[in-house]
RODO-2510 file (C-alpha; in nm, 4 decimals, decimal comma):
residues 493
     n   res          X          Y          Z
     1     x    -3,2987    -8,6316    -1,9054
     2     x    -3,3468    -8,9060    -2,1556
     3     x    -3,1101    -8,8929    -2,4558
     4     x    -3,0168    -9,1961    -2,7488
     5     x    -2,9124    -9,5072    -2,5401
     6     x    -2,6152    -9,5897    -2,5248
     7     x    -2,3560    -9,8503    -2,3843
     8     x    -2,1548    -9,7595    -2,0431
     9     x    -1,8644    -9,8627    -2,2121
    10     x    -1,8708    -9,6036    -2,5168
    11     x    -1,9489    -9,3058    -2,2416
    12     x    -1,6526    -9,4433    -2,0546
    13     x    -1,4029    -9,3418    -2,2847
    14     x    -1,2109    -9,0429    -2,1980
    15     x    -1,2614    -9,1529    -1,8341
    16     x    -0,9709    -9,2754    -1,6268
    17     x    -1,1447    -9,5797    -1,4480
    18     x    -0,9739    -9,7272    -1,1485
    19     x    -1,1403   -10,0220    -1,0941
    20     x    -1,4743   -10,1861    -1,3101
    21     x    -1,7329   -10,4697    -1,3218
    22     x    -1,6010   -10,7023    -1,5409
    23     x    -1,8579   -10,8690    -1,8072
    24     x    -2,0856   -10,6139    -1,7368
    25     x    -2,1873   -10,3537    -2,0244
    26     x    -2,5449   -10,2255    -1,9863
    27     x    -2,7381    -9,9937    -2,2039
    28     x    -2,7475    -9,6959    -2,0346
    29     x    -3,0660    -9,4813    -2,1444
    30     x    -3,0446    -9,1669    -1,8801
    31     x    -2,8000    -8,9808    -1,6403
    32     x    -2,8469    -8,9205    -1,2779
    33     x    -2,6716    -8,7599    -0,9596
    34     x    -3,0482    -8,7526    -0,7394
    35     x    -3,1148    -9,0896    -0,6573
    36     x    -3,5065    -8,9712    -0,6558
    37     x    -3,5076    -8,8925    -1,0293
    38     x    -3,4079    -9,2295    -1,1496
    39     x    -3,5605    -9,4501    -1,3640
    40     x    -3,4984    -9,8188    -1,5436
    41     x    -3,1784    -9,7673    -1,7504
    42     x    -2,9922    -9,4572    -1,5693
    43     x    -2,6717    -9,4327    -1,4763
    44     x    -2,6021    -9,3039    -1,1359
    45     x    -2,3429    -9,0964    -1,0155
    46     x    -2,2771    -9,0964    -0,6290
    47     x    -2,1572    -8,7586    -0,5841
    48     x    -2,0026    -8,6271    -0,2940
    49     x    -2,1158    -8,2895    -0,1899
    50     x    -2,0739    -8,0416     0,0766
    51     x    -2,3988    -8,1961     0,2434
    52     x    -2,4336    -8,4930     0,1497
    53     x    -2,2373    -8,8085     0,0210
    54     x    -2,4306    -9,0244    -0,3140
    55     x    -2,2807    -9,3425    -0,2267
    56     x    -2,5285    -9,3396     0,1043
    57     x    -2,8332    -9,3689    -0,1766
    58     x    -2,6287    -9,6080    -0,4180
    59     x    -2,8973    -9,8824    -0,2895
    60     x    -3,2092    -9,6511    -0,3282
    61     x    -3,0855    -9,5689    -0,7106
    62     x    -3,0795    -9,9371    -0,8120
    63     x    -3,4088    -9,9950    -0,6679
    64     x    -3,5073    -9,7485    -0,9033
    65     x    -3,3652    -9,9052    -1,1908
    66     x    -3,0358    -9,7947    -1,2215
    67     x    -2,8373   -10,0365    -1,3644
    68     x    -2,4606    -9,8291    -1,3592
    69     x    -2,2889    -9,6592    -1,0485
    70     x    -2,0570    -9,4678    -1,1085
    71     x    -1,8376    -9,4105    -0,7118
    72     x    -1,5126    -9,2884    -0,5453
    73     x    -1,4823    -9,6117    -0,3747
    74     x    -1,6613    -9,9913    -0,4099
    75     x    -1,9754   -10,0559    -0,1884
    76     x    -1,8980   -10,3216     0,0330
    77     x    -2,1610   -10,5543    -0,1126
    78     x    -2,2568   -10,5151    -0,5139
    79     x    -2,6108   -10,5722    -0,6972
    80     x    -2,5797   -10,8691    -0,9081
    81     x    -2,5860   -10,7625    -1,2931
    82     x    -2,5284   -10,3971    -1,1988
    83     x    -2,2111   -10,2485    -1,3348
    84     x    -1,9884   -10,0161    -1,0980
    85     x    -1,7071    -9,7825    -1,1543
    86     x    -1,4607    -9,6740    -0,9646
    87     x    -1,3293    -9,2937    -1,0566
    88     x    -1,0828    -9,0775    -0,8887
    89     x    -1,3531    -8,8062    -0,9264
    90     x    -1,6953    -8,8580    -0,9689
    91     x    -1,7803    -8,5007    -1,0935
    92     x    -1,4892    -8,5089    -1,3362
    93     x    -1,6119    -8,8424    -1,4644
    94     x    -2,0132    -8,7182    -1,4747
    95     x    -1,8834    -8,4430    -1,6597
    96     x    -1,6820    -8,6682    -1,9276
    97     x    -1,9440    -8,9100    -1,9638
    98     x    -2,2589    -8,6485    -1,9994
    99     x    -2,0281    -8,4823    -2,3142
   100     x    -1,9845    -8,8351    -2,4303
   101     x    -2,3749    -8,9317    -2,3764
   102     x    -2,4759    -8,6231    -2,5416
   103     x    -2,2362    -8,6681    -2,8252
   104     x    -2,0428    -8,3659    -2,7722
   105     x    -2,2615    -8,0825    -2,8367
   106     x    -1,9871    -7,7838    -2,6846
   107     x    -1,7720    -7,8975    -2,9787
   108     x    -2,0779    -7,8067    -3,2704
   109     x    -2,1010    -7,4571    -3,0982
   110     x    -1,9249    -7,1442    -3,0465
   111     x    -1,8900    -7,1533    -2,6680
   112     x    -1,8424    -6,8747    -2,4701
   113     x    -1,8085    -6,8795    -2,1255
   114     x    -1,8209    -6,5841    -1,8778
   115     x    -1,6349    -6,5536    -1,5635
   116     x    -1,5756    -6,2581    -1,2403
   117     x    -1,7648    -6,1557    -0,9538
   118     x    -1,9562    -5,9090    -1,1305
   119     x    -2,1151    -5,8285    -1,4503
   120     x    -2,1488    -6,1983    -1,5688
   121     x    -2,5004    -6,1697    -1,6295
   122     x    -2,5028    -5,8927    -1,7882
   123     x    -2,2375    -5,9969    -2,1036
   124     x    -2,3364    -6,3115    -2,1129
   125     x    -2,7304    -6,1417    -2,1624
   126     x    -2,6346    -5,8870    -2,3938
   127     x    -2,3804    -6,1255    -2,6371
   128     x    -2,7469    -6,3246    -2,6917
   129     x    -2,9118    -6,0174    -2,7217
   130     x    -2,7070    -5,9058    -2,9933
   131     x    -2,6835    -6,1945    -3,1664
   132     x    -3,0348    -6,2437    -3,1671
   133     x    -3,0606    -5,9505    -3,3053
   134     x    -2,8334    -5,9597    -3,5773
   135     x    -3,0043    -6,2623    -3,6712
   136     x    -2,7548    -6,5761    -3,5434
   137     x    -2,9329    -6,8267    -3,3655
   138     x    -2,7942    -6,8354    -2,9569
   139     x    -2,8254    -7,0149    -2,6389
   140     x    -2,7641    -6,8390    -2,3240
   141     x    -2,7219    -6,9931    -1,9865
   142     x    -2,7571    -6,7784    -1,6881
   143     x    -2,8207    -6,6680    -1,3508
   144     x    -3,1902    -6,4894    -1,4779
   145     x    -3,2805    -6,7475    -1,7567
   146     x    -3,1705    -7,0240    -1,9806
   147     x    -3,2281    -6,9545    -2,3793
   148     x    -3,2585    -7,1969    -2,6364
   149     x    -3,3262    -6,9487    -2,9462
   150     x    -3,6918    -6,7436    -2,8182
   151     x    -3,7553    -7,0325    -2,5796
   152     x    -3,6680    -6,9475    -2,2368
   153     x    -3,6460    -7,2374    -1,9360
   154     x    -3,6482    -7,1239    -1,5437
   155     x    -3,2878    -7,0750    -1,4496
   156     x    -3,2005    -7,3548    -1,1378
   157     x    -2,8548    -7,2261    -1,1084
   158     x    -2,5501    -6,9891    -1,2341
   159     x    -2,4343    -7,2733    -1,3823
   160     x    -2,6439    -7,6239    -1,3319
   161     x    -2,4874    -7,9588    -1,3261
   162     x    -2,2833    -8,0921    -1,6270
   163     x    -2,5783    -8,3480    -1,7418
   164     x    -2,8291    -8,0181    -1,7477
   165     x    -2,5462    -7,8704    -1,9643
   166     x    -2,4698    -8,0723    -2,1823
   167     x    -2,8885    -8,1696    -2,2463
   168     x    -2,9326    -7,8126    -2,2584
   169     x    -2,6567    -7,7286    -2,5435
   170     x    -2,7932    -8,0800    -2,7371
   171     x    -3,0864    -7,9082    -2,7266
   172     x    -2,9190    -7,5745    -2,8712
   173     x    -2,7389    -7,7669    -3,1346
   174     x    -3,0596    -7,9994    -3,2243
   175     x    -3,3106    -7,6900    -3,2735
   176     x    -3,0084    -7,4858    -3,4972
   177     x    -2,8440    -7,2804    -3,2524
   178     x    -2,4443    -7,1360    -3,3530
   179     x    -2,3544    -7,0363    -3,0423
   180     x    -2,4111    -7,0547    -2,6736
   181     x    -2,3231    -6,7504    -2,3832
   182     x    -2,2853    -6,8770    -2,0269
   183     x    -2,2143    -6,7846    -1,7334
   184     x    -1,9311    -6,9946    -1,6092
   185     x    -1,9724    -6,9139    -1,1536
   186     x    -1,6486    -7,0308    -0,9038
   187     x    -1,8767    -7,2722    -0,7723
   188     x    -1,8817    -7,4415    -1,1475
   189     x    -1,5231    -7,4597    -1,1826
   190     x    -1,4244    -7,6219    -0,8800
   191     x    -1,7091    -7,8524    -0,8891
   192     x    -1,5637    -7,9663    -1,2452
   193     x    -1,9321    -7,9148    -1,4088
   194     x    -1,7628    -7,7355    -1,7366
   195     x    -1,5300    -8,0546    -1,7715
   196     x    -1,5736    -8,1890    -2,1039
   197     x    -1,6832    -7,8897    -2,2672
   198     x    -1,5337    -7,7349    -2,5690
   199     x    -1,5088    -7,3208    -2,5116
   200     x    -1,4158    -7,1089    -2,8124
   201     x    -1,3553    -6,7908    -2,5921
   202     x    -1,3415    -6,7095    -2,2807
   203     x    -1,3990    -6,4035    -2,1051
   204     x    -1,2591    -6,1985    -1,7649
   205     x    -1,4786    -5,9266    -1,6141
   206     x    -1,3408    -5,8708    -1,2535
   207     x    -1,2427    -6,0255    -0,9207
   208     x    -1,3722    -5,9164    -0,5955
   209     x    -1,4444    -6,1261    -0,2377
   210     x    -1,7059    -6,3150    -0,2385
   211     x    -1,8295    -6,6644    -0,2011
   212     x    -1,5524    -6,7600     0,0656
   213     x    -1,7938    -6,8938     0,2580
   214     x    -1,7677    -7,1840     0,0059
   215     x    -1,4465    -7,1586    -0,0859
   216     x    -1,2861    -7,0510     0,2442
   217     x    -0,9930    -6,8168     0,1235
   218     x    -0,9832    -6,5237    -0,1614
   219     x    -0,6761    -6,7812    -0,3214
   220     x    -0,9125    -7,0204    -0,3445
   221     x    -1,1841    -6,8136    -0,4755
   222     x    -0,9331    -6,6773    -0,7638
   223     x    -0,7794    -7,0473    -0,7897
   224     x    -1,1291    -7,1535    -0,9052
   225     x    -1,2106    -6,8570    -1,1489
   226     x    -0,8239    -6,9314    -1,3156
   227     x    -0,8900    -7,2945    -1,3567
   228     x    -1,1773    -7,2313    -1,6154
   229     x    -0,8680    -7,0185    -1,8487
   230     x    -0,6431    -7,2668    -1,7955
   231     x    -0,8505    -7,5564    -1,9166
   232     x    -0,8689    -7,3381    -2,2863
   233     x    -0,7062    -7,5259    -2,5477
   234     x    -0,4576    -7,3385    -2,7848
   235     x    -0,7582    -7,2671    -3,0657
   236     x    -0,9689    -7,1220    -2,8110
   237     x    -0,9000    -6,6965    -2,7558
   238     x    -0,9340    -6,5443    -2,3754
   239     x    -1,0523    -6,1536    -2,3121
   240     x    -0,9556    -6,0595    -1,9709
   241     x    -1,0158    -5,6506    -1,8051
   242     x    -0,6618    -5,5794    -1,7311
   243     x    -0,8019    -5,2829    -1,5236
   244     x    -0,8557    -5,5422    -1,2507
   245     x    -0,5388    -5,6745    -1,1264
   246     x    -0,6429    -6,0548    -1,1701
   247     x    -0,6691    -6,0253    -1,5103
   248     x    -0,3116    -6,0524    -1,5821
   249     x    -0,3246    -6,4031    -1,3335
   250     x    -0,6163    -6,5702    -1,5738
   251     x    -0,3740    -6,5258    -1,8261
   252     x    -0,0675    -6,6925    -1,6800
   253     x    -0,0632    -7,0571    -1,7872
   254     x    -0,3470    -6,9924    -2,0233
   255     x    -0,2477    -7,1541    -2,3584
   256     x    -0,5329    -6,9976    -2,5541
   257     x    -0,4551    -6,6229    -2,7451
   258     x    -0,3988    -6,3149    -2,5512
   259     x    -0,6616    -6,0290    -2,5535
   260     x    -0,6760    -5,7690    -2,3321
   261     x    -0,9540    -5,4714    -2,2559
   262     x    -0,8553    -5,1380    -2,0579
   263     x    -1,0622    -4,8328    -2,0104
   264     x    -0,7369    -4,6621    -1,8482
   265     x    -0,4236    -4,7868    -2,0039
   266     x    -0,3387    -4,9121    -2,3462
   267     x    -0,4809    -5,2249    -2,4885
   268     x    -0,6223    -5,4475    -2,7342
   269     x    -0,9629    -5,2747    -2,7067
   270     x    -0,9765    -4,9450    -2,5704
   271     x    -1,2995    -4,7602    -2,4262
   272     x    -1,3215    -4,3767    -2,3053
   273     x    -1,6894    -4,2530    -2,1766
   274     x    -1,7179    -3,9193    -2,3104
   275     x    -2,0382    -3,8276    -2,2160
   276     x    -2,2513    -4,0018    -1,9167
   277     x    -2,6358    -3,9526    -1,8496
   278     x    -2,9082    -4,1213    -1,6250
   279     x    -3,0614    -4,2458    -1,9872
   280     x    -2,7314    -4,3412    -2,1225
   281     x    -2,3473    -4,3200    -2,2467
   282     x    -2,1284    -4,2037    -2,5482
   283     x    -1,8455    -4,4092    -2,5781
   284     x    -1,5551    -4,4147    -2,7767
   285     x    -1,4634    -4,8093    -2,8203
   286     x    -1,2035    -4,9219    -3,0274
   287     x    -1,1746    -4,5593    -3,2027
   288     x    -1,5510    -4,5446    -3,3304
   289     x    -1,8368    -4,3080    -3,0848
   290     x    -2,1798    -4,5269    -3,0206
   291     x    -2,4261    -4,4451    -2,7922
   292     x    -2,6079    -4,6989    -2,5379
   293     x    -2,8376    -4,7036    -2,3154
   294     x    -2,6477    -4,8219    -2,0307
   295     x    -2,4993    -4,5673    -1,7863
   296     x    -2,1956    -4,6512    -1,5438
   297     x    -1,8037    -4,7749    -1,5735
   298     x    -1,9255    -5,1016    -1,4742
   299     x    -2,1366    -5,0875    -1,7699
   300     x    -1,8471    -4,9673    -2,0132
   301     x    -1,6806    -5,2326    -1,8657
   302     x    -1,8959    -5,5024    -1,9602
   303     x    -1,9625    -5,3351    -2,2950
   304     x    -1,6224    -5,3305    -2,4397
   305     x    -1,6089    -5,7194    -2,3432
   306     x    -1,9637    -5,7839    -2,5506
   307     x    -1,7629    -5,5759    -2,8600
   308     x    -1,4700    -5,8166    -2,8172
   309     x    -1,6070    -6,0943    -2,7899
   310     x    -1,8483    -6,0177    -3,0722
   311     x    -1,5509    -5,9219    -3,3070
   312     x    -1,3467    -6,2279    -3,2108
   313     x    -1,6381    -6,4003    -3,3403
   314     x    -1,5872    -6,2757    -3,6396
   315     x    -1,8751    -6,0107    -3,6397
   316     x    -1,8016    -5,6916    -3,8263
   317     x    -1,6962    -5,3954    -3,6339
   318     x    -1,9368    -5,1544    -3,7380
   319     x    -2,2838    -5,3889    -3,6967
   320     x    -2,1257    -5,5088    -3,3631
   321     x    -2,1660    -5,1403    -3,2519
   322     x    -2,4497    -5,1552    -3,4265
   323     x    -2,6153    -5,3628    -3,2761
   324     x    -2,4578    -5,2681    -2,9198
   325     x    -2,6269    -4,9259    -2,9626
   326     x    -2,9969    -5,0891    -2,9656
   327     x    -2,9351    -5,3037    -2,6219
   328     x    -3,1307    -5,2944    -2,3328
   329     x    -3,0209    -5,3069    -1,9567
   330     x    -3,0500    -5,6508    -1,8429
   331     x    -3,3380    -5,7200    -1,5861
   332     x    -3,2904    -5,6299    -1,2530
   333     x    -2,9365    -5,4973    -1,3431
   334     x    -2,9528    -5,0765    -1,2982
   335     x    -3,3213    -5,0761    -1,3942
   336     x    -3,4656    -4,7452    -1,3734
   337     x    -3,8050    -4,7407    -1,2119
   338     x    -3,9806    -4,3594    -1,2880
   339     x    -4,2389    -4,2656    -1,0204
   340     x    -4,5306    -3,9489    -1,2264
   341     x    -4,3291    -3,6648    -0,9703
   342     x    -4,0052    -3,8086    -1,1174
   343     x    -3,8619    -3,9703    -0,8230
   344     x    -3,6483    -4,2235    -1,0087
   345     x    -3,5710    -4,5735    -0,7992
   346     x    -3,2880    -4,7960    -0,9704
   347     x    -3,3155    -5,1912    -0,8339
   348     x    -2,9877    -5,3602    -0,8867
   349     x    -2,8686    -5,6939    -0,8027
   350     x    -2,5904    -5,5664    -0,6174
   351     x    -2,4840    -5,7745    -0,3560
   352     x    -2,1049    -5,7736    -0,2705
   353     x    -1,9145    -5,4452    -0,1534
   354     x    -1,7735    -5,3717    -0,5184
   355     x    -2,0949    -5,3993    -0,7206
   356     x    -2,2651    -5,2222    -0,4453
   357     x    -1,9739    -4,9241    -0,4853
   358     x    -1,9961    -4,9406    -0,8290
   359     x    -2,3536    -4,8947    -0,8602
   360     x    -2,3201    -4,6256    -0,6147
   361     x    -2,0424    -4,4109    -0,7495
   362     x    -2,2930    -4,4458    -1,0801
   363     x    -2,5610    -4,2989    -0,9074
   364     x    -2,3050    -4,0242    -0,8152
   365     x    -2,1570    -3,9389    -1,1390
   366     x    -2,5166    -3,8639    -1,2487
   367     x    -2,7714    -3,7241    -0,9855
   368     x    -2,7354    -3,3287    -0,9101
   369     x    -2,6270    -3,1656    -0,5857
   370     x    -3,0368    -3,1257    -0,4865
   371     x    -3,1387    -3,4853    -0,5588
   372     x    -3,0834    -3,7199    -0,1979
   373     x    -2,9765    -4,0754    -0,2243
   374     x    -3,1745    -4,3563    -0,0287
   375     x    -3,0255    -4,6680    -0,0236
   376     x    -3,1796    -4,9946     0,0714
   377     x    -2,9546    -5,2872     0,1225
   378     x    -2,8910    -5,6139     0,3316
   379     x    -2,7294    -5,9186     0,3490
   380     x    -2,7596    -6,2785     0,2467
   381     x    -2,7820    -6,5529     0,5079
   382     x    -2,5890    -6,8546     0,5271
   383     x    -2,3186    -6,6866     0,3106
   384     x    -2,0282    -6,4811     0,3702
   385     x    -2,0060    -6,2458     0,6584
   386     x    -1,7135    -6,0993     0,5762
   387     x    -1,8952    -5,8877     0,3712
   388     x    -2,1728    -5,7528     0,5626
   389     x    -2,0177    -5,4549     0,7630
   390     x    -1,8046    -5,3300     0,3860
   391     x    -2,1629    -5,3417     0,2904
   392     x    -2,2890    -5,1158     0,5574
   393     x    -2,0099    -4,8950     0,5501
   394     x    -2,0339    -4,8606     0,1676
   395     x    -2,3975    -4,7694     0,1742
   396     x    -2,3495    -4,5564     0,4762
   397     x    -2,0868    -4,3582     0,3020
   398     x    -2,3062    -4,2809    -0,0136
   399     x    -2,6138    -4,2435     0,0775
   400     x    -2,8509    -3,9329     0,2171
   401     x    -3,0085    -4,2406     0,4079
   402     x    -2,9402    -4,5556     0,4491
   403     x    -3,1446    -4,8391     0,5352
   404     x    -3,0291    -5,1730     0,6648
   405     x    -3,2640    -5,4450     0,6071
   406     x    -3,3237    -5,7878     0,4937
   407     x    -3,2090    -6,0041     0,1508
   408     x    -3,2496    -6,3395     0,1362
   409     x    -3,1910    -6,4513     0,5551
   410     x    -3,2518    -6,8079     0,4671
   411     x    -3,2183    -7,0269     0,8145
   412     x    -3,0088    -6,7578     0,9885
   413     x    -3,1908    -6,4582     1,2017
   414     x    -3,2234    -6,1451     1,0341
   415     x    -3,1282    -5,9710     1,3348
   416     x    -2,8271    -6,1371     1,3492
   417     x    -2,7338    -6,0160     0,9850
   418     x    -2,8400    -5,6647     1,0818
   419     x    -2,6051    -5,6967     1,3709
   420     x    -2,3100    -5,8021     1,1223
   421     x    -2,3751    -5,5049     0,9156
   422     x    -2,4314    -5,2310     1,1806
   423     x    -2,0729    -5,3226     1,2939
   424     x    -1,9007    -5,1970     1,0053
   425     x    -2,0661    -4,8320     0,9716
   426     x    -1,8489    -4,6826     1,2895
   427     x    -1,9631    -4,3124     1,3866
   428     x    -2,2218    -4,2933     1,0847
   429     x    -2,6015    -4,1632     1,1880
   430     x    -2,7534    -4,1667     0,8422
   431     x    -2,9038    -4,5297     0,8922
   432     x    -3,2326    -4,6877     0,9868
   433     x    -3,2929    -5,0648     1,0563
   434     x    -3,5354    -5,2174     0,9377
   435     x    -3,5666    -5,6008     0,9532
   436     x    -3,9152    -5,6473     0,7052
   437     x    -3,8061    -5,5752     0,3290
   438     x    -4,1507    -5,4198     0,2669
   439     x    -4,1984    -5,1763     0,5197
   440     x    -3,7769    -5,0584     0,4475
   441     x    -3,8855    -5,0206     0,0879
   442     x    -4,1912    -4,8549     0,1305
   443     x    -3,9973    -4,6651     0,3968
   444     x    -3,7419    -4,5541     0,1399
   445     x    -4,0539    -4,4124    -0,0785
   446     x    -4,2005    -4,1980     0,1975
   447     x    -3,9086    -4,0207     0,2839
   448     x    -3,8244    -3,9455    -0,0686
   449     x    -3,8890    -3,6320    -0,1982
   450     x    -3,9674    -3,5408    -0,5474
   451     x    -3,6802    -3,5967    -0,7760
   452     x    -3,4520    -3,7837    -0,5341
   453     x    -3,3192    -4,1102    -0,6164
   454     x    -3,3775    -4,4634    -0,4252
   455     x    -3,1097    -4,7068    -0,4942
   456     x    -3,2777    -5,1060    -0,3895
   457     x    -2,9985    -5,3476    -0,3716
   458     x    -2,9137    -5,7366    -0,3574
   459     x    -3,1850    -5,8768    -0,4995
   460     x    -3,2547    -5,7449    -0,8907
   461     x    -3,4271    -5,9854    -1,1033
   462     x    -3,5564    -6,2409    -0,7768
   463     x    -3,9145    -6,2525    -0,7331
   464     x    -3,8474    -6,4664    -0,4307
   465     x    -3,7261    -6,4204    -0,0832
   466     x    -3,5899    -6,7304     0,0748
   467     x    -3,6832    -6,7226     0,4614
   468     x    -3,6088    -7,0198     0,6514
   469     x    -3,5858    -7,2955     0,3834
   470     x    -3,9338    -7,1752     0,2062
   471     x    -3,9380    -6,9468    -0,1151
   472     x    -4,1630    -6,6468    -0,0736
   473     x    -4,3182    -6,4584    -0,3220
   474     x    -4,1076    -6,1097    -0,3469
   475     x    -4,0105    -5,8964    -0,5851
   476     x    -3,8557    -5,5731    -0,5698
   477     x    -3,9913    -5,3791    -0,8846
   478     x    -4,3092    -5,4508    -0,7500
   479     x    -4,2434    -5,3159    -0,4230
   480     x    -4,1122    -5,0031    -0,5590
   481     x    -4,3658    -4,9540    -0,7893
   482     x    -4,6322    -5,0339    -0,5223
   483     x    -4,4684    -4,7937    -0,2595
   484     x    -4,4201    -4,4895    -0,5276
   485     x    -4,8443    -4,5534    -0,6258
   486     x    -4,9261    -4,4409    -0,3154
   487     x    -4,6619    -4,1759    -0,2119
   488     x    -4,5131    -4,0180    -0,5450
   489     x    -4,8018    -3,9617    -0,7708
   490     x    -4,8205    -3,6248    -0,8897
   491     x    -5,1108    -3,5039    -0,6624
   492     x    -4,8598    -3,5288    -0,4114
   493     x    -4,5940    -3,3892    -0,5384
***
């Protein structure tokens, strides 16, 4: 992404360079990690990643025009008139230097980043949401969409690369956003792609397993999550859900102020759910009653963290609830799919063992003693297996029915994934397996009677399915609403 030029030197600054081209300052016009998107004037960084190293395509980037490297260690033969640095870190310095080449932007907003296993997408969606709606221009970075004001870009990653994010918050800045909402994933933090950025708050929702098979062990996995509080400075405020016993940990070390949420013990902002309906909650937050239209403790959950957040901002208690009263569920995040006999199918994203329970246990707190569950779930390939049999067992344990079936099986057999997730349901007969997505869907539908409720899990706001290495079309609204068209209408009911 092209930006003002600027010299390598002035992007160096804050960077702790171990070893550097002497006599050699160019004008640097562009930022690059993919040797195949350079052009004339970039910088490149040779990143080393989990598959492959930069500093094999150092050569193919200059013959692009790059006229900076940026490396862990010096090539064994340099480009004449090319400068290179030598970093410790090549992520940490991308990071450093994008802030720099970007003059700064994080620092000209109120950042707010957005950490746990799950409900990240859902408070960093509703904090723009609100703030949209009460008028405050906001950038939102997530796993669904980026946001610049209205103007939405397709989402790449969680959280993309620090150049992307620093462009993309230039951008925010430039066209008169305030603030900015992201989503701040494990991957992120370890990779050091929020170095260099400025937060303003910084916000807890819960810690479950998942991802190991990136970052190997749960410590690890929690060590990467703490690493984003501990980089607050001591201007910067941190709201953690001390309900979840990792809370406490993202607050030791953490310099920045103190807040804590509870919906069970006593804390800086208190929730009760004193009502709960398929359309809806009444909560009592911070001693005032709103209703929303979001039903679930995970959803109270991630509520109370929008109200504190929104309040440390500075936004008045009473149009902060407000405003949280006219929300919307986030796409593909408990969305309610009505069939004309009132067969009601929720498709959630769900897709480790906690969000899967707690999705479940809402489903519980809210359907009568006549209405049957049907659950359809599966498993991601290429990521962690640990979870596949807590996944099975969970559904299993709910559910009228259960059916096993595919996610997103990438280059591993579905089979194979079935197999990992049969293991775990023990003595349970309440299960099908089915490998095709669309025939387990459209399965779910037939047996179905009027009323019940079909639960569709892992997948939420895709419209892909990733088979192989090749994105296919697939979306599971659609399949719901294509399978309840020709079994639920009410002729036959």
């Amino acid at each position: 992404m092209t930006y003002n030029m600027k010299q390598l030197h002035d992007i160096l600054d804050t960077v702790r360079v171990k070893e550097i081209t002497e006599g050699i300052n160019p004008n640097i016009t562009s930022l690059e990690y993919d040797s195949r998107t350079v052009t004339e004037g970039a910088c490149f960084f040779a990143v080393v990643g989990t598959a492959s190293d930069g500093h094999n395509y150092i050569d193919a980037a200059i013959e692009r025009g790059a006229v900076a490297v940026i490396c862990q260690h010096m090539p064994t033969t340099q480009r004449q008139g090319v400068a290179y640095v030598v970093v410790e870190d090549t992520n940490i310095a991308m990071a450093a230097m994008a802030a720099a080449f970007y003059d700064y932007p994080s620092e000209e907003l109120h950042l707010v980043g957005v950490t746990g296993t799950n409900g990240k997408t859902t408070t960093a969606t509703l904090l723009y949401d609100m703030f949209m709606a009460m008028g405050r221009k906001a950038g939102l970075i997530s796993t669904v969409v980026y946001r610049i004001g209205e103007r939405s870009i397709a989402s790449t990653h969680t959280t993309p690369d620090a150049i992307r994010l620093n462009a993309m918050m230039r951008q925010m800045v430039d066209e008169g956003c305030d603030y900015c909402f992201m989503e701040v994933s494990s991957h992120a933090a370890a990779q050091h792609r929020i170095a260099g950025l400025r937060f303003c708050g910084a916000l807890f929702t819960n810690l479950t397993h998942d991802h190991l098979d990136y970052h190997g062990t749960y410590k690890e996995y929690i060590r990467a999550k703490k690493s984003f509080f501990d980089g607050l400075d001591r201007e910067a405020w941190a709201v953690v859900n001390i309900d979840d016993r990792n809370g406490e940990v993202m607050l030791q070390n953490c310099v920045a102020h103190h807040h804590r949420l509870s919906l069970r013990s006593l804390a800086d902002y208190n929730t009760k759910i004193t009502e709960m309906r398929p359309d809806g909650m009444l909560l009592y937050i911070d001693n005032m009653e709103v209703w929303v239209k979001f039903t679930g403790r995970f959803n109270a959950y991630n509520l109370t963290t929008v109200y504190a957040a929104a309040t440390l901002l500075g936004i008045d208690k009473i149009e902060a609830l407000t405003t949280l009263s006219t929300l919307t569920p986030v796409s593909g995040r408990f969305e309610t799919i009505i069939a004309e006999d009132g067969t009601m199918a929720v498709v959630d994203y769900a897709h480790t063992p906690d969000a899967l329970e707690n999705v479940l246990q809402t489903i519980e707190e809210v359907r009568t003693s006549t209405q049957r569950l049907i659950v359809v779930c599966g498993c991601g390939g290429d990521r962690d297996r640990s979870k596949r049999p807590e996944m099975a067992a969970i559904a299993t344990r709910h559910a009228t029915m259960a059916i096993l079936t595919s996610d997103n099986p990438r280059t591993e057999q579905p089979e194979a994934i079935l197999d990992d997730m049969v293991a775990g349901v023990g003595e349970a007969t309440n299960y099908l397996r089915i490998t095709d997505r669309r025939e387990a869907i459209r399965t779910a539908a037939a047996l179905a009677h009027a009323g019940d409720i079909i639960l569709v899990a892992g997948k939420g706001h895709e419209d892909y399915q990733i088979i192989g290495t090749v994105k296919h079309h697939f979306d599971d609204r659609e399949e719901v609403r294509n399978a309840f068209a020709t079994t639920h209408t009410k002729r036959n009911a």
